[in-house]
N, C-alpha and C positions, 0 to 999 in steps of 0.2 A: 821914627814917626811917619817918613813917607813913605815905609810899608804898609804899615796899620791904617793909614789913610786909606791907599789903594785898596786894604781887603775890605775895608768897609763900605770903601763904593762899590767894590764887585756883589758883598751883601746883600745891599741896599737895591742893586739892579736887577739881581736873581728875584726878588721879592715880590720886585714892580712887574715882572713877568712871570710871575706865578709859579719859578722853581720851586720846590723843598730841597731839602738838605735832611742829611740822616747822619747816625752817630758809627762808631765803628762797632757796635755792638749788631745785632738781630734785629731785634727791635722793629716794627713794620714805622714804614714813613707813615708821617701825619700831613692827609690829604690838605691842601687847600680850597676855599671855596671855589665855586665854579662859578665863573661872572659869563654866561648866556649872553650872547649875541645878538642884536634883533636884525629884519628884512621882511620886508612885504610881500605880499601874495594878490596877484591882482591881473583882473584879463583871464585870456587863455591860459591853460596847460596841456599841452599838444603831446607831449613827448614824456616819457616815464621820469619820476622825481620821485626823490625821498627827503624830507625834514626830520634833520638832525635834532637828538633832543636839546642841544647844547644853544640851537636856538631859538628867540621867541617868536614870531611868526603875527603879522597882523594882517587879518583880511580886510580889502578894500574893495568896494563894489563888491558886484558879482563878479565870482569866481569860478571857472567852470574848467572842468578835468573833460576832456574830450580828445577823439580820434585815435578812442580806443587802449588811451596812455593809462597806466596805471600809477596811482599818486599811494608812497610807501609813508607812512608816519611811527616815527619813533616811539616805544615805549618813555612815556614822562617829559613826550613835547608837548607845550604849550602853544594854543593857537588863539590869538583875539581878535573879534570882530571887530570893526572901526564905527563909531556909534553915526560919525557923521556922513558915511557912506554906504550905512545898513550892512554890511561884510556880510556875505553869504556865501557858506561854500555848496557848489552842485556838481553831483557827479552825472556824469550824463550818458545813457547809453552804450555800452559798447566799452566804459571805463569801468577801473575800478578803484575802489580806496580799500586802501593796506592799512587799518588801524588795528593792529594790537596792542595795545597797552597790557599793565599787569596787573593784581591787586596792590601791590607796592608804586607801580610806576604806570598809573593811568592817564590819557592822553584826553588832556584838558583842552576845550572850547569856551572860552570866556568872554567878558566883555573888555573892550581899550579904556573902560573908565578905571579913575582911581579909585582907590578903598573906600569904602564908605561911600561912592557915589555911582554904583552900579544898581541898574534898575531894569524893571521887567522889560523886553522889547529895545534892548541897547541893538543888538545885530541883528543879521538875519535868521541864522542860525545852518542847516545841515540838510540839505538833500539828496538823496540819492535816489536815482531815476534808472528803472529798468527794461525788458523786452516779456514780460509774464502779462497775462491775459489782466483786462479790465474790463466792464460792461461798458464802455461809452465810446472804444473808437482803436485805432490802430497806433493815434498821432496825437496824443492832448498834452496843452499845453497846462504846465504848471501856474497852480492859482499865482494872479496878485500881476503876472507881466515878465516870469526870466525867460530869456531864448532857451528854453528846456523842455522837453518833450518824454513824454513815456509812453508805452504801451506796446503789441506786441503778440507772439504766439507762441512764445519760447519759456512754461513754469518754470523750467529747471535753469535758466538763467542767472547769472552769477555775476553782482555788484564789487564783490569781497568778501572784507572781515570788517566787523564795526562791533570791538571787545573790549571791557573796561574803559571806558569814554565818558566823561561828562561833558555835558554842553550847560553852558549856565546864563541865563539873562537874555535867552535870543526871544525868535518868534515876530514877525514885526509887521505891522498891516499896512499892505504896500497900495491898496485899493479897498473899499467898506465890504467886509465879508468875504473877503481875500486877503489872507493873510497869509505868513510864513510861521511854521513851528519851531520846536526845538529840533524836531527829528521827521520831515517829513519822506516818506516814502512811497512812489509813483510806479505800480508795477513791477516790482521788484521780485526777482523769482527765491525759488529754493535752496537756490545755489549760494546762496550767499550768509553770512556768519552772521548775527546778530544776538549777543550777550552781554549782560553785565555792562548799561548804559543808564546814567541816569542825567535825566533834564529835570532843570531844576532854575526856577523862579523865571522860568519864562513867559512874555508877552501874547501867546495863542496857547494854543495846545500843546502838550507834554510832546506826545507819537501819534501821529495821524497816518494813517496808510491808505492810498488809495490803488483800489486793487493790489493783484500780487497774491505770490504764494509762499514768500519768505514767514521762514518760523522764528522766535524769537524770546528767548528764558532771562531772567534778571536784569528785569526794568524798572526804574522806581522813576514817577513821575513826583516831583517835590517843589509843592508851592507857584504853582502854574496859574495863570489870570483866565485860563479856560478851561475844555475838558483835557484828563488825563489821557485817558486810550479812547481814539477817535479813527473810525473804521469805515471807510466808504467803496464805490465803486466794484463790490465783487471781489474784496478781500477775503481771502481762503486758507489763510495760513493758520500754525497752533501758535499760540505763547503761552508759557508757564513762567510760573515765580516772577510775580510783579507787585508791586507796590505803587499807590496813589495817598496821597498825602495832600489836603486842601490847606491853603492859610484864608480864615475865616475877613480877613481885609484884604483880600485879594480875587479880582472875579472877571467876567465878561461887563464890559460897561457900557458895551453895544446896545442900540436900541435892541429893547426883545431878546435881549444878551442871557442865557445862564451856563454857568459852570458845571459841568457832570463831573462824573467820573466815568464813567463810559457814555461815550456814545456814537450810534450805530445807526447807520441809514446804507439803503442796498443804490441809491443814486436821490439829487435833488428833489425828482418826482416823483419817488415813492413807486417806480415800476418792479415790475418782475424783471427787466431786463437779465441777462445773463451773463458771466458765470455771478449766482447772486453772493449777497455779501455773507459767507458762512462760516466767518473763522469761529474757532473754539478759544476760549480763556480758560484757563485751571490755575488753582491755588492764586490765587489773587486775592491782596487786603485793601481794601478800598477805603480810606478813612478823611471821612467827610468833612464841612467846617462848624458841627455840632449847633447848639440851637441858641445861641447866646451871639447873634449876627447885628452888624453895626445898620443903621436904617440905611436904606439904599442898598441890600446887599444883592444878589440878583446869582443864586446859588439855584441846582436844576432838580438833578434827584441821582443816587449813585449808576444807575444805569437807565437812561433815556434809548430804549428800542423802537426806533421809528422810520418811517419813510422805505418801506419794504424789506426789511434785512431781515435776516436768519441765522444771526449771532448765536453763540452757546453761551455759558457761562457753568463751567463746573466747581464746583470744591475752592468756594469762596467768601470771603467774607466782603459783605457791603453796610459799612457803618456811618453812623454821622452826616447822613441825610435827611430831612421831615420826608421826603417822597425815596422811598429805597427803589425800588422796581417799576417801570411803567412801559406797559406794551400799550403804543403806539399807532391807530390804525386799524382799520378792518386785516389789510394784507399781512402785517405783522401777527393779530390776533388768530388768524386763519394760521400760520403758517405753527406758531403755539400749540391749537388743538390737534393738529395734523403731524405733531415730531418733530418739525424742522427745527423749531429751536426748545433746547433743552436746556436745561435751569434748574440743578441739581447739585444735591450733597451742599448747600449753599446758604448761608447765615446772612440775613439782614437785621441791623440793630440800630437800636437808638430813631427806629420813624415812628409816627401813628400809626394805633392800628388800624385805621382805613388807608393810610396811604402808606405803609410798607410795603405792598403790590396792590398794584390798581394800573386800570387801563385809562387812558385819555379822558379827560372832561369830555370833548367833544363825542364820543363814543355813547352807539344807540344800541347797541348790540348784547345780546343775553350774555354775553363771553362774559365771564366771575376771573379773573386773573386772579383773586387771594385762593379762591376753590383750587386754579390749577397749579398754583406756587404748592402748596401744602397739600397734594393731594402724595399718598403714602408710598408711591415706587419713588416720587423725585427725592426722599429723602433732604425735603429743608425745613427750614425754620424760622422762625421770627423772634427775636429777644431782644431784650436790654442788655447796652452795651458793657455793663460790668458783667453780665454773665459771661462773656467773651474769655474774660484773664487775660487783656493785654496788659503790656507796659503805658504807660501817660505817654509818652516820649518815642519820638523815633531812634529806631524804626517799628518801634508797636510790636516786641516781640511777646511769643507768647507767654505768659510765667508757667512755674511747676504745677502740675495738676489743672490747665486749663483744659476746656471742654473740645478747643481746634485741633490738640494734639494730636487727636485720632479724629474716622469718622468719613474719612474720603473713599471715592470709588471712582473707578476708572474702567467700567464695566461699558462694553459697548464703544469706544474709544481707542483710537493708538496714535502711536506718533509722542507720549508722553513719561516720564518717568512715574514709576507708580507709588507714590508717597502714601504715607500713611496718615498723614494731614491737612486739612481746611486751612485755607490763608499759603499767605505766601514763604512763611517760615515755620520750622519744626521744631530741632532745639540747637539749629546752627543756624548763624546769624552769617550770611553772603552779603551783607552791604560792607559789612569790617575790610579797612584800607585803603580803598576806592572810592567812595563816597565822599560827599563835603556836605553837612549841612548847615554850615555860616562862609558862604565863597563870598558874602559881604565883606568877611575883613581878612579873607584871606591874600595875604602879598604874592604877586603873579609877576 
């Protein structure tokens, strides 16, 4: 009996410390769980670091990766922002962040609240700050008040990797009309990786880019209180394969507050300054919060082109808006009839037909925006949304025999993959694995 004692406490101890035991047979051992470790992230990081995925990681304040250190994060770590300390992570010139994640094991940004009690604007959320050209200065500071600075004269500059990532519930307005996103980015160059990210029910905007020449494919902006792709300061870069997804109770609540799904200004003042704001979007679904809106909703139009930019938009779908297109401005309308921004291969559905493209109310100008949407080289069009053949559901893919399947061109264009389809997906679905669309009840 005071054997069997003995092996039983030895058992019992192997257990408490997470041995296994195996048979004399082959047989592969059965893992046990993995009970994840937590520790804070807070202040400086000076010095190179890597987070383990084994543990959970909570941000406090602001957090800033600086003097050049580069911060390595594991594939299927877990990072959460602290809701009573706004947790924001910023990378800051000169560093960089090492996020690869996988489709299996994506590197999660979430909120410190419990289940069921995460909400838009818990953290701060993610910035990454570069040395790529901007039109407004050498030295600007990040909205809202972090010690963070961008700008620069170096496109080819290199932040990292930031690959299969979600960030979920950030964004947070730290001053009126300075706020933080899920993903903001400050001059960031070409050097740097940006794929397969998606923010999601965040308190600002989805991805905001101010300046910069980083390019960036498999974005899904999901359920955001503002605009999706948000484009300022002489941002020059491509993105392809993105997704925008509105929730029809969810919006800007700011005074004169509305929700886009893109929007694009070349600076505050609507100047020509330089480099101007000219990124291109391709294959992009843009799917609106449709017309059955709760009173007080304050929703904008799928793509708001304003305050001098010379945005593109190719081989895309923009749904689920009353106002789909609206060019913005004499300098915006000038910059339309003249080339600079093209608007092409490109499906708008579900607006009016006077406002499925249409320029500014305030606009005195001959310019016809519906004339040059539909005039026959841009190849677009205007429908109703079931002409489309999406799915009800995300992520909106297309069914058999829809009209997006085909229909794309990339004539005139590089830098892009050349698909044979309108929208963000074909007949492979890239959000599978990586994605979350209920992180409301997901246990973290």
């Amino acid at each position: 009996m005071k054997d069997l004692g003995k092996l039983s406490l030895m058992l019992l101890t192997g257990l408490a410390l997470g041995f296994t035991s195996c048979s004399d047979s082959d047989d592969e051992e059965t893992p046990t769980p993995t009970v994840k470790g937590n520790a804070n992230l807070q202040g400086t990081i000076s010095a190179n670091r890597t987070l383990d995925a084994d543990t959970v990681y909570t941000l406090k304040g602001f957090v800033y990766v600086d003097n050049n250190a580069t911060l390595t994060i594991e594939p299927g770590t877990i990072i959460k922002g602290e809701k009573a300390t706004q947790g924001t992570l910023l990378i800051q010139r000169g560093a960089k962040i090492m996020a690869q994640g996988t489709a299996e094991k994506p590197i999660v940004f979430t909120s410190n609240q419990a289940k069921g009690s995460r909400a838009a604007g818990d953290w701060g959320g993610v910035v990454i700050l570069g040395r790529a050209k901007n039109n407004q200065g050498m030295n600007i500071q990040v909205e809202g008040g972090p010690l963070a600075n961008y700008g620069g004269e170096n496109d080819a500059d290199n932040s990292g990797v930031f690959s299969y990532v979600r960030i979920e519930y950030a964004g947070y307005p730290l001053q009126p009309n300075k706020e933080l996103n899920g993903l903001t980015m400050g001059s960031v160059g070409s050097g740097t990786k940006i794929d397969h990210v998606q923010v999601s029910f965040g308190g600002d905007d989805a991805f905001e880019w101010f300046g910069g020449t980083v390019n960036a494919t498999h974005l899904v902006a999901y359920r955001n209180t503002d605009d999706m792709f948000d484009t300022d300061y002489g941002y020059s870069g491509k993105v392809q394969y993105a997704l925008g997804i509105s929730d029809p109770n969810m919006w800007d609540v700011a005074t004169g507050g509305a929700s886009n799904g893109f929007e694009s200004d070349n600076d505050g003042n609507g100047s020509t300054l330089t480099p101007l704001t000219t990124a291109t979007f391709s294959n992009v679904t843009i799917v609106g919060p449709g017309s059955n809106l709760p009173t007080g909703a304050q929703f904008g139009q799928g793509a708001h082109l304003k305050k001098g930019t010379s945005l593109s938009i190719r081989n895309s779908i923009i749904s689920g808006y009353s106002k789909g297109i609206t060019l913005d401005g004499a300098v915006v309308e000038g910059y339309a009839q003249a080339g600079g921004i093209k608007i092409m291969n490109t499906i708008v559905a579900g607006a009016g037909a006077t406002s499925a493209i249409n320029k500014a109310s305030s606009s005195t100008s001959e310019f016809n925006a519906a004339t040059w949407f539909t005039a026959s080289g841009n190849s677009n069009s205007i429908r109703s949304t079931a002409d489309l053949g999406l799915a009800t559901t995300a992520p909106y893919l297309p069914q058999s025999g829809s009209m997006v399947l085909s229909g794309a061109s990339f004539t005139g264009i590089t830098g892009f993959e050349n698909a044979a389809f309108i929208g963000a997906f074909g007949t492979t679905n890239w959000t599978t694995g990586w994605t979350n669309w209920d992180p409301q009840n997901t246990d973290y």
